[in-house]
C-alpha positions in Angstrom: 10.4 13.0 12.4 14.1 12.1 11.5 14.2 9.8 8.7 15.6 7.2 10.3 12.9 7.0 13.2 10.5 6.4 10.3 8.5 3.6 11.0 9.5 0.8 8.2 6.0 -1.0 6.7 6.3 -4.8 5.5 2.5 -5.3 3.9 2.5 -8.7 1.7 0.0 -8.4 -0.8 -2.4 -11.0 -0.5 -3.4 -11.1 -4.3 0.1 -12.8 -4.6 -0.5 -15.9 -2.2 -2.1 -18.9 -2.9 -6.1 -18.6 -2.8 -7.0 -22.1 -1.7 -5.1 -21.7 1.3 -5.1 -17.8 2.3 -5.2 -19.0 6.2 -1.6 -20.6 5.6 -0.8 -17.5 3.7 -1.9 -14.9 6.5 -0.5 -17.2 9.3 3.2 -17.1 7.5 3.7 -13.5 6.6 2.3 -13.1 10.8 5.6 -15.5 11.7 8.0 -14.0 9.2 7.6 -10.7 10.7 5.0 -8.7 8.2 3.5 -5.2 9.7 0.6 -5.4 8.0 -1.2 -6.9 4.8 -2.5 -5.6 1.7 -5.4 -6.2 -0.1 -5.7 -5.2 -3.9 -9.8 -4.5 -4.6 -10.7 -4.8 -8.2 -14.0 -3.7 -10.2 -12.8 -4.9 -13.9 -13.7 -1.0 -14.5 -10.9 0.9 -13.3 -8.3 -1.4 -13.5 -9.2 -4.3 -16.5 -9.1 -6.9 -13.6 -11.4 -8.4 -10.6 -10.2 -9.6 -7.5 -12.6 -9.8 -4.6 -14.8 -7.5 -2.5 -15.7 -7.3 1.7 -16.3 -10.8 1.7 -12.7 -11.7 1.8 -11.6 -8.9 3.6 -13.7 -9.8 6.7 -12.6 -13.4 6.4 -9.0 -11.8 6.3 -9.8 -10.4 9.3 -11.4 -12.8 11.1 -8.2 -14.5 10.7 -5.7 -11.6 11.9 -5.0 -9.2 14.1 -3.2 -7.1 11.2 -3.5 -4.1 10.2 -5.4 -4.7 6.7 -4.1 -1.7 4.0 -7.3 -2.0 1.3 -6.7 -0.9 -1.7 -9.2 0.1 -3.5 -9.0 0.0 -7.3 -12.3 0.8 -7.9 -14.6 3.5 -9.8 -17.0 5.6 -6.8 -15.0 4.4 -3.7 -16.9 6.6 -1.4 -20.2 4.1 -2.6 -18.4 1.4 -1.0 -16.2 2.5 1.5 -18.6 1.7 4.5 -18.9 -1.7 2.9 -15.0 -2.0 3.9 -14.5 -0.7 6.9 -17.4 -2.9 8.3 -15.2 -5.5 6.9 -12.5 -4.9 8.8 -10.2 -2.9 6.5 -7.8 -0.6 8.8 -6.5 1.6 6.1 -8.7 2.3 2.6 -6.8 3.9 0.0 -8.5 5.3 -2.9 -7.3 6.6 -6.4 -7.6 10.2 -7.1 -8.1 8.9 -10.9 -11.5 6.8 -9.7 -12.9 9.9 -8.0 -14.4 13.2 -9.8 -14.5 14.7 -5.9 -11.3 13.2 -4.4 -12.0 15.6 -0.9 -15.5 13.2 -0.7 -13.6 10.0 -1.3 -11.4 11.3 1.5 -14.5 12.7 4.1 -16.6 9.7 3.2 -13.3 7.1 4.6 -12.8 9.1 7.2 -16.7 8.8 8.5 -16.2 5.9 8.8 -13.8 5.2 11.4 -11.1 3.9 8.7 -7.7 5.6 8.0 -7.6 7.4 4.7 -5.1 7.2 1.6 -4.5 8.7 -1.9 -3.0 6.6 -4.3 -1.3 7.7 -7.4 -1.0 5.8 -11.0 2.6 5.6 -12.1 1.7 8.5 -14.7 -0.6 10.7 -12.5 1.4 13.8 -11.6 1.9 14.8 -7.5 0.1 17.4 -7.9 -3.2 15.6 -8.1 -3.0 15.0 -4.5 -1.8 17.8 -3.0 -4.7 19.5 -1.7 -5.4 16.5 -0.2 -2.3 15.9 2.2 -3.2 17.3 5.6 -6.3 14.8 5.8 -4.1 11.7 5.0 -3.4 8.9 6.8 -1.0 7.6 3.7 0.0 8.6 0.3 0.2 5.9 -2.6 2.7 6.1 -5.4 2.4 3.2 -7.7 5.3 1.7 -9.0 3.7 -0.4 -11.9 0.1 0.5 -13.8 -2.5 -1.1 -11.3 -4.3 -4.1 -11.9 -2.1 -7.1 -12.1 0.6 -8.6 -9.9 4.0 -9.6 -10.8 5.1 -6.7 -12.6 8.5 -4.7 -12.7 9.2 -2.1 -10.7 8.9 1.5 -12.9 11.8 3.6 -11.3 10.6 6.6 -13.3 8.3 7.1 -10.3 11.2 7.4 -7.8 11.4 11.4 -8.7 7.1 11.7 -7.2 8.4 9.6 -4.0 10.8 11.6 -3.3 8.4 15.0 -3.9 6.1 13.2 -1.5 8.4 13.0 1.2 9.4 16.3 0.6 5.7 17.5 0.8 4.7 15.7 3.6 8.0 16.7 5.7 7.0 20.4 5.0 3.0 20.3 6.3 5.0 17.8 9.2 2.7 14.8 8.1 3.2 11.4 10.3 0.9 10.0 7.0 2.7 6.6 5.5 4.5 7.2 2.5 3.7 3.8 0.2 5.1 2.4 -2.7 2.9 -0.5 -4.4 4.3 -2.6 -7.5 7.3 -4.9 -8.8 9.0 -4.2 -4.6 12.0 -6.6 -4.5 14.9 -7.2 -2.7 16.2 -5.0 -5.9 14.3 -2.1 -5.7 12.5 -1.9 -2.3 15.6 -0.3 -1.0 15.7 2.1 -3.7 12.1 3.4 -2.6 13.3 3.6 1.2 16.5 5.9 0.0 13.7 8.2 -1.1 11.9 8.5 1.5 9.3 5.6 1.1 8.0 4.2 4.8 5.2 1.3 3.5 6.1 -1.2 1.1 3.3 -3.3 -0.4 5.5 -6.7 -1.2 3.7 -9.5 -3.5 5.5 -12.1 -5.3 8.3 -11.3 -3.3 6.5 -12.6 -0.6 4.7 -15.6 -1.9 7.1 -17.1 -4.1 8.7 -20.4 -3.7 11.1 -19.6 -0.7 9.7 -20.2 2.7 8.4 -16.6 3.3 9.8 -15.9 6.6 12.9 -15.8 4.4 11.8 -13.2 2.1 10.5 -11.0 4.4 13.7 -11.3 6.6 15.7 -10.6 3.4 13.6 -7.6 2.1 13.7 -6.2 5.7 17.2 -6.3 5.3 17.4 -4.4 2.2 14.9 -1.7 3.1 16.6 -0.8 6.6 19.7 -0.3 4.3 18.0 1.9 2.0 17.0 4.1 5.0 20.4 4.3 6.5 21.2 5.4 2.7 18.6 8.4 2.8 19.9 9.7 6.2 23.7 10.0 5.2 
């Protein structure tokens, strides 16, 4: 697919709205234009943080008609990948770090009935998930060290999004190429100039500014970082 006929992802990041009143969050980012939402899952294990687990994934989506991008920072994801699917997650994305058997991780989404991703620390090298590509449904490439919102964005990973597009290009892959971690105005156009087509957007998002705003703004931004990586 020509790069700019990628389909450009909006996912706000859930973990960066306000908890008493997620309903107001979800109903916002829905009127403001968001393609999907993400949802950061945390053990205190793999990452040194918790978050929340299926629970508030199938109030999410009892709330939305969303896709729902659930990320799972978690050790044994294929334990609990039923657990979120049930829940209503639409795409579960597991770390190739959390897994001893990332191919299981991958079989044990896909059973069942959830798209699959891979996702990448900021220091994991590419070629970690490689093997893995042709089963994909999206590839992951942190931009900060997981576990806590409102980092900055790490452009030393620009370089693995960029061999990610190339990769997936060459095996003719439709799989979403995300980029997770300190996504602004700044530097979600950065990721889009190499290739990145899902951008997981946090305090970006939720921040003071009405969020219609923000998303309209970072839309902006990463449709001219496309038009940048077709020239």
């Amino acid at each position: 697919m020509p790069a700019g006929a990628r389909r450009l992802t909006l996912a706000p990041s859930l973990l960066s709205a306000d908890f008493a009143d997620l309903s107001g969050a979800i109903r916002a980012a829905e009127a403001g234009g968001a393609d999907a939402l993400h949802l950061d899952v945390m053990d205190g294990h793999f990452v040194p943080n918790i978050s929340f687990g299926p629970a508030l994934v199938r109030a999410v989506r009892a709330r939305t008609s969303l896709p729902l991008d659930v990320h799972l920072m978690i050790e044994r994801p294929a334990q609990y990948a039923d657990a979120f699917a049930k829940a209503g997650g639409t795409t579960l994305v597991f770390h190739v770090e959390a897994s001893d058997a990332p191919a299981e991780a991958v079989r044990a989404i896909l059973a069942t009935g959830a798209k699959v991703g891979a996702a990448l620390r900021p220091d994991t090298n590419f070629e970690h998930v490689v093997s893995l590509l042709s089963k994909l449904d999206q590839v992951l490439v942190m931009s900060v060290h997981p576990g806590f919102s409102g980092q900055k964005f790490l452009p030393d990973v620009l370089p693995k999004v960029s061999a990610a597009r190339a990769a997936l290009d060459a095996i003719g892959s439709t799989a979403d190429l995300s980029v997770d971690g300190g996504i602004t105005v700044e530097t979600i156009g950065l990721a889009a100039e190499c290739g990145a087509t899902f951008f997981v957007c946090g305090n970006s998002v939720f921040n003071s500014a009405p969020v219609s705003d923000n998303l309209k703004n970072l839309r902006r931004a990463v449709d001219e970082g496309a038009r940048r990586a077709v020239r």
